[in-house]
C-alpha positions as CSV (number, residue, x, y, z in Angstrom):
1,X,-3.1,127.4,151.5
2,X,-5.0,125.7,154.6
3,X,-2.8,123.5,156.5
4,X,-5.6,120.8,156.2
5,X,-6.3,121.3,152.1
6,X,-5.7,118.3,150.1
7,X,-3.4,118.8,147.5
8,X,-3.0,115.4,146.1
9,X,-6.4,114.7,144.0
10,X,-5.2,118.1,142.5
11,X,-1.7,117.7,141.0
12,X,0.5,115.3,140.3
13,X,3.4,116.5,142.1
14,X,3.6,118.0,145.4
15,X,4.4,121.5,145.7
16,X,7.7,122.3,146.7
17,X,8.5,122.7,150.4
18,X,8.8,125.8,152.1
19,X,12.0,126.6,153.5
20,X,13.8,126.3,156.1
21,X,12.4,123.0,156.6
22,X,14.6,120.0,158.9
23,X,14.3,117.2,156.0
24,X,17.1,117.3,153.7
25,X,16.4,113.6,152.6
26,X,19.8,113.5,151.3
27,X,23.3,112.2,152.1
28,X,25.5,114.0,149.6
29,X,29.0,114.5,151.4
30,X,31.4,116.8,149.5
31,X,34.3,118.1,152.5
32,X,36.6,114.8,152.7
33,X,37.5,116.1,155.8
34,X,35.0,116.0,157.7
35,X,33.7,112.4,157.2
36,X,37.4,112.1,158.8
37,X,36.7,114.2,161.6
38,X,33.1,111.9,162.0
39,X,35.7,108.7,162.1
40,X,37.7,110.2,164.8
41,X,34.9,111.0,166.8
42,X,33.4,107.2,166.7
43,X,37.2,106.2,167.5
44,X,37.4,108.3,170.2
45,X,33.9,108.6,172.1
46,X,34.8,108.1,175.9
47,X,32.5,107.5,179.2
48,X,32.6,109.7,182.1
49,X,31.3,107.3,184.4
50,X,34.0,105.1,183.2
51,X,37.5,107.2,183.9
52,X,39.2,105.7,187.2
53,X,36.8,107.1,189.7
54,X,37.8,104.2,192.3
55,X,41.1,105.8,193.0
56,X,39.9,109.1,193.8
57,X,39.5,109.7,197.8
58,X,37.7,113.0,198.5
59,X,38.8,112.7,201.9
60,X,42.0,113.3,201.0
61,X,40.9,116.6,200.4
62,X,40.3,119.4,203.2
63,X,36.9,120.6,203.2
64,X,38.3,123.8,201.8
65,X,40.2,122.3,199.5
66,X,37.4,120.3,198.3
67,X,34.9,123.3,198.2
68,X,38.0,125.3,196.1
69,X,38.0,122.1,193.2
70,X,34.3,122.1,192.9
71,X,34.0,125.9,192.4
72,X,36.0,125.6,189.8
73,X,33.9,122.6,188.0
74,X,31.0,124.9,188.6
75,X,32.2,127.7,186.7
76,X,33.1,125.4,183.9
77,X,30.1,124.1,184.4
78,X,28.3,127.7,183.9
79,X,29.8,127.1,179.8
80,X,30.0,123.3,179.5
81,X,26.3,122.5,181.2
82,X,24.6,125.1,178.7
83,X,27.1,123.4,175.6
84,X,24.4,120.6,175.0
85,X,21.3,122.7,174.0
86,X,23.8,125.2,172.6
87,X,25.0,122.6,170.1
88,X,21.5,121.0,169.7
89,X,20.0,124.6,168.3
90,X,23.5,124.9,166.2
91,X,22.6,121.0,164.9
92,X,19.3,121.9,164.4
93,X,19.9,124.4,162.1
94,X,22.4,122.3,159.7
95,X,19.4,120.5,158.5
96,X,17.2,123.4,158.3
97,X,20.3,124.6,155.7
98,X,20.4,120.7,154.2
99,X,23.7,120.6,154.9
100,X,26.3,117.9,153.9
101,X,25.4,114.7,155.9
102,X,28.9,114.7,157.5
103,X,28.8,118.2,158.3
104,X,24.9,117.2,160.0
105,X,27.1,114.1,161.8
106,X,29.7,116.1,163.1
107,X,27.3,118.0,165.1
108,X,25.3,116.2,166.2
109,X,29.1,114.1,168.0
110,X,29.6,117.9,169.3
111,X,26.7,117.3,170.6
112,X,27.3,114.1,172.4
113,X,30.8,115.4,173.5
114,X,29.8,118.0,175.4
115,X,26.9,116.2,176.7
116,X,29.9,113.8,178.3
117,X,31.7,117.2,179.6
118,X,28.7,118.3,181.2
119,X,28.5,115.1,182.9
120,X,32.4,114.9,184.0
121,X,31.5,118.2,185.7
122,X,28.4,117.0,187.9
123,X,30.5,113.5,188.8
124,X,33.3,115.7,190.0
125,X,31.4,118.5,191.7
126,X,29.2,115.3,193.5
127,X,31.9,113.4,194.4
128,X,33.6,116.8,195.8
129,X,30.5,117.9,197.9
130,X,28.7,115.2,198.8
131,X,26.0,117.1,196.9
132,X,24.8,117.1,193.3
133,X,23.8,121.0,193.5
134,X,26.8,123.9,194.2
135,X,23.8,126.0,194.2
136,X,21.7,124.3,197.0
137,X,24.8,123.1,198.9
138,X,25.3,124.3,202.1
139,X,29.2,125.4,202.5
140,X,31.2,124.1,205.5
141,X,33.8,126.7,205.2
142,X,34.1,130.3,204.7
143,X,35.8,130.1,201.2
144,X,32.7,127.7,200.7
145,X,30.6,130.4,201.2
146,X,32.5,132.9,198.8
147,X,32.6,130.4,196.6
148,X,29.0,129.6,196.3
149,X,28.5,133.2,196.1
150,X,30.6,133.8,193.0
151,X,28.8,130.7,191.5
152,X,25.2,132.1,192.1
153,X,26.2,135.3,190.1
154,X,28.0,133.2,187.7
155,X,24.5,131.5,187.0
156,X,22.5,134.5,187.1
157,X,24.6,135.5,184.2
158,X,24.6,132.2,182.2
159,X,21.2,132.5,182.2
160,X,21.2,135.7,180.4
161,X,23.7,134.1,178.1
162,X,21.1,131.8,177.5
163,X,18.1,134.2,176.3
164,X,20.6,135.9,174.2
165,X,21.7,132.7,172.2
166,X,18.3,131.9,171.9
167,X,17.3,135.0,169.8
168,X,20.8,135.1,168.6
169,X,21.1,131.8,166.1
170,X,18.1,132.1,164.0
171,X,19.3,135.3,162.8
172,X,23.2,134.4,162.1
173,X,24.6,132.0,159.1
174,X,26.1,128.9,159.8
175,X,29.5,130.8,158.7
176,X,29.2,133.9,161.7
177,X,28.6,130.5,163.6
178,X,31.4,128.9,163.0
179,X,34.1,131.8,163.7
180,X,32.6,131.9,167.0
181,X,32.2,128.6,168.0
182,X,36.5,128.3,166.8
183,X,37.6,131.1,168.8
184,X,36.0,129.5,172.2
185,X,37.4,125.5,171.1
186,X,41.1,126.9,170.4
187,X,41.5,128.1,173.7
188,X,39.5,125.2,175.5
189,X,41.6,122.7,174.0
190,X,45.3,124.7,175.1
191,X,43.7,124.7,178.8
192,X,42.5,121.4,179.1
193,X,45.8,119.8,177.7
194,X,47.8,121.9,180.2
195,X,45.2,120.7,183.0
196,X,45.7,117.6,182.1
197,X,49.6,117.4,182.3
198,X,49.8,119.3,185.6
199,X,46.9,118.0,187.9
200,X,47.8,115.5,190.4
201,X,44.4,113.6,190.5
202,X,44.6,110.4,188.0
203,X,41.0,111.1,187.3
204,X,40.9,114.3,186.9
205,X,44.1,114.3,184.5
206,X,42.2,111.5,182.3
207,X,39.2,114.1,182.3
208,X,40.8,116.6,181.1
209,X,42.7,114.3,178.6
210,X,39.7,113.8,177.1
211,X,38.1,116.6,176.8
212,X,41.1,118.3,175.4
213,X,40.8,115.9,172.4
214,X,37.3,116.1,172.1
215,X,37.5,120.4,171.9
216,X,40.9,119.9,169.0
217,X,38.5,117.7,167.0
218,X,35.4,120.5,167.4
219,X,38.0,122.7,166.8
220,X,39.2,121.0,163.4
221,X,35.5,121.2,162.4
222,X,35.0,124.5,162.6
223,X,38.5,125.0,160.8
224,X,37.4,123.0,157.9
225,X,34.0,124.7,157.7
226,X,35.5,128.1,157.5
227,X,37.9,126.9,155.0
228,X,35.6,125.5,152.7
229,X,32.9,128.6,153.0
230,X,35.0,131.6,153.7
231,X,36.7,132.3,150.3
232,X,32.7,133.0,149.3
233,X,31.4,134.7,152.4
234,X,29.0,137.3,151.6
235,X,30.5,141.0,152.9
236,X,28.0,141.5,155.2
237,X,29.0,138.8,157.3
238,X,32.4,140.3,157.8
239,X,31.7,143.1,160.4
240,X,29.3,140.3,162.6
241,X,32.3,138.1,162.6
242,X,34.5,141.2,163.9
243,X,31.8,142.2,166.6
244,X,31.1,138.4,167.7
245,X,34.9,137.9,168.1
246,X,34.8,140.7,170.3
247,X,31.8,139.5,172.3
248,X,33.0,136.1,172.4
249,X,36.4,136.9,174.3
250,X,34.3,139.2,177.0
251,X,32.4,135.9,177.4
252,X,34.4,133.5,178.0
253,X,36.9,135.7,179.7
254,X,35.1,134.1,182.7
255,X,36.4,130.9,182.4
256,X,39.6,131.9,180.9
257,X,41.0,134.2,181.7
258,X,39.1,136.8,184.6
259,X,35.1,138.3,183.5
260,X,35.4,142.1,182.5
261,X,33.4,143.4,185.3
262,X,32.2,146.1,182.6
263,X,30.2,143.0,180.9
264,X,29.8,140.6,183.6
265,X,27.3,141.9,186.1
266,X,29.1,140.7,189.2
267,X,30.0,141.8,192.7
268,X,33.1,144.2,193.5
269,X,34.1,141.0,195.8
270,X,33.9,138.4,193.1
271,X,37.8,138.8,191.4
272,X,39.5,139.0,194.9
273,X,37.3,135.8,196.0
274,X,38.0,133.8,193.2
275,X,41.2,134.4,193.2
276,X,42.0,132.8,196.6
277,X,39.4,130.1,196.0
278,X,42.1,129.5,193.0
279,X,44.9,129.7,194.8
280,X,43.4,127.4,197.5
281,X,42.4,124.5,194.5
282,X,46.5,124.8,193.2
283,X,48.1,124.4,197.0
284,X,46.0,121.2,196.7
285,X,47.3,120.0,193.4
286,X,44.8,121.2,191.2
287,X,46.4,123.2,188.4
288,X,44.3,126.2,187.6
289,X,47.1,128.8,185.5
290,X,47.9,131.6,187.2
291,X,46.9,134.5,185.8
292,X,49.9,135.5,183.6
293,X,49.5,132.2,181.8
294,X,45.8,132.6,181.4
295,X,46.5,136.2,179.6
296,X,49.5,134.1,177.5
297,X,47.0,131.5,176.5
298,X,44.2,133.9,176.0
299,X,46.5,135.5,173.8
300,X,48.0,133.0,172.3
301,X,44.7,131.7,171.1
302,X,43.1,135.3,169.7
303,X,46.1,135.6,167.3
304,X,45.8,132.5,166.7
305,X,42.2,133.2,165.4
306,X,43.3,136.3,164.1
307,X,45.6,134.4,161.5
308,X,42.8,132.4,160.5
309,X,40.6,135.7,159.8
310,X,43.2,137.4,157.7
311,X,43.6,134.9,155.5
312,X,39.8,136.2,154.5
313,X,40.2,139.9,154.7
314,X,37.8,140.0,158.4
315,X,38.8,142.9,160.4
316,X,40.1,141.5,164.1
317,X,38.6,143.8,166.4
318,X,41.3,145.1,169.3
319,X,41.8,143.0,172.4
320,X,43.5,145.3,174.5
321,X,43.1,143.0,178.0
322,X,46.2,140.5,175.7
323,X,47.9,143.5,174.1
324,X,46.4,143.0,170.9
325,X,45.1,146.2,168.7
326,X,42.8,146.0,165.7
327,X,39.4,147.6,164.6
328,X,37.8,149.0,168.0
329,X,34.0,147.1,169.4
330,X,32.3,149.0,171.8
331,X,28.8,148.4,171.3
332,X,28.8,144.4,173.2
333,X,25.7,143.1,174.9
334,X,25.3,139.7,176.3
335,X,22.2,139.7,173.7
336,X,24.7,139.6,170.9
337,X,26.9,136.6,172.4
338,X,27.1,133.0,170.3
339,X,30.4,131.5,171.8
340,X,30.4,128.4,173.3
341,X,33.1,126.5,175.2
């Protein structure tokens, strides 16, 4: 049929329209618990321009010191700046599938959240530097330089991340989606809330408060997803959900926990540097865990997931960097990666 061809003077009725299409022109809501996850959301929407920026006093701050913090916003910021489109494309596609109009509205206030995480990043990096770019910055220090170097190839590979998501979420259901949107949200919101209770910074540790919050409540939507679609999940779902479990830890083993240099393309120099830029950001009273406690939290949150999975008979593919074994993955391309943080 010609896009221009006048139907009505022919039929009645229209004909039906073609699918995937973003009208659902409906507002059926079935899952209880997400129209409570919605009201917490509206409850608990927050400002970043509005936490107590006053009493911060970058001066305080050495230059290295101050170069140390912001690196460590920027490689946050290599996840949370890219969370906005990343959950627009996911929203996107909840009314291509008509979903349930609170399942459409708690989106779209993933959405907004992360949109305020991205923005607590660039206040703090700013505020650090002086400068509203850790890219175009120029570094007073020779940490500062290692630093910015680390961050360049930390963007160089976010964009790739990018590309890869792009072709990625057309092609996956809204249930692959969800498992790997969980794994990255259970382990955001265990780091935030021990951020939060060990920073010195009043602003930084209402930051983090909030975001913490905001990632248990993203987190309780993709619990509630999985729970209502998993007992019905097609079999041929099952082995993606395996693979992007795998992928997903490799990816966000960079902000966690340390990039697999395997998967990250990064220098030889990049582990050692941002090690001491870390170690430089905690002698200052910014709590970064050390790496023991990332690998416990990383840990901690994969067998977390992995109880989620069993319940629904989906292989957990082996995480030997946490000491945890299962079905083995060893076919991961930053093409394949959907996480988000």
């Amino acid at each position: 049929m010609a896009h221009n061809e006048k139907l009505a003077a022919t039929m009645d009725m229209p004909p039906a329209t073609v699918q995937p299409n973003v009208y659902p022109l409906s507002w059926h809501s079935k899952t209880a618990k997400m129209e409570e996850i919605w009201d917490a959301s509206q409850r608990e929407y927050w400002d970043p321009k509005k936490l107590p920026w006053d009493s911060f006093r970058p001066d305080n701050y050495s230059w290295e010191q101050r170069e140390a913090i912001a690196y460590w916003w920027t490689l946050l910021s290599v996840f949370d700046a890219s969370a906005p489109p990343v959950f627009a494309a996911a929203f996107i596609k909840t009314y291509e599938a008509h979903e349930e109009d609170a399942v459409r509205r708690c989106f779209f206030s993933v959405t907004r959240d992360e949109q305020n995480h991205e923005q607590l990043c660039g206040l703090a990096i700013t505020k650090l530097l002086g400068h509203g770019d850790p890219l175009t910055y120029v570094p007073k220090t020779p940490l500062g330089i290692k630093a910015q170097k680390n961050a360049r190839w930390l963007y160089y590979n976010g964009g790739r991340y990018w590309n890869g998501y792009k072709s990625a979420v057309p092609k996956y259901s809204l249930a692959v989606l969800f498992s790997s949107f969980l794994m990255g949200e259970i382990a955001a919101a265990t780091i935030f809330h021990q951020m939060a209770a060990k920073c010195t910074e009043p602003v930084f540790q209402a930051g983090f408060r909030n975001v913490g919050r905001d990632e248990g409540r993203h987190m309780a939507i993709c619990m509630a997803l999985m729970e209502r679609d998993y007992p019905k999940l097609d079999l041929s779902d099952k082995p993606l959900i395996t693979k992007q479990v795998r992928a997903g830890f490799l990816f966000l083993s960079a902000v966690l926990f340390e990039p697999p240099m395997d998967f990250w393309d990064l220098p030889a120099d990049f582990i050692p540097n941002q090690r001491a830029i870390e170690d430089c950001a905690r002698a200052a009273g910014f709590h970064i865990p050390a790496y023991e406690a990332k690998r416990e939290n990383w840990r901690n949150a994969m067998l977390n997931l992995k109880g989620v999975l069993d319940k629904y008979g989906i292989p957990f593919p082996a995480i030997p960097e946490v000491g945890i074994t299962g079905q083995e993955i060893t076919d991961v391309d930053m093409k394949d990666i959907i996480p988000v943080f």
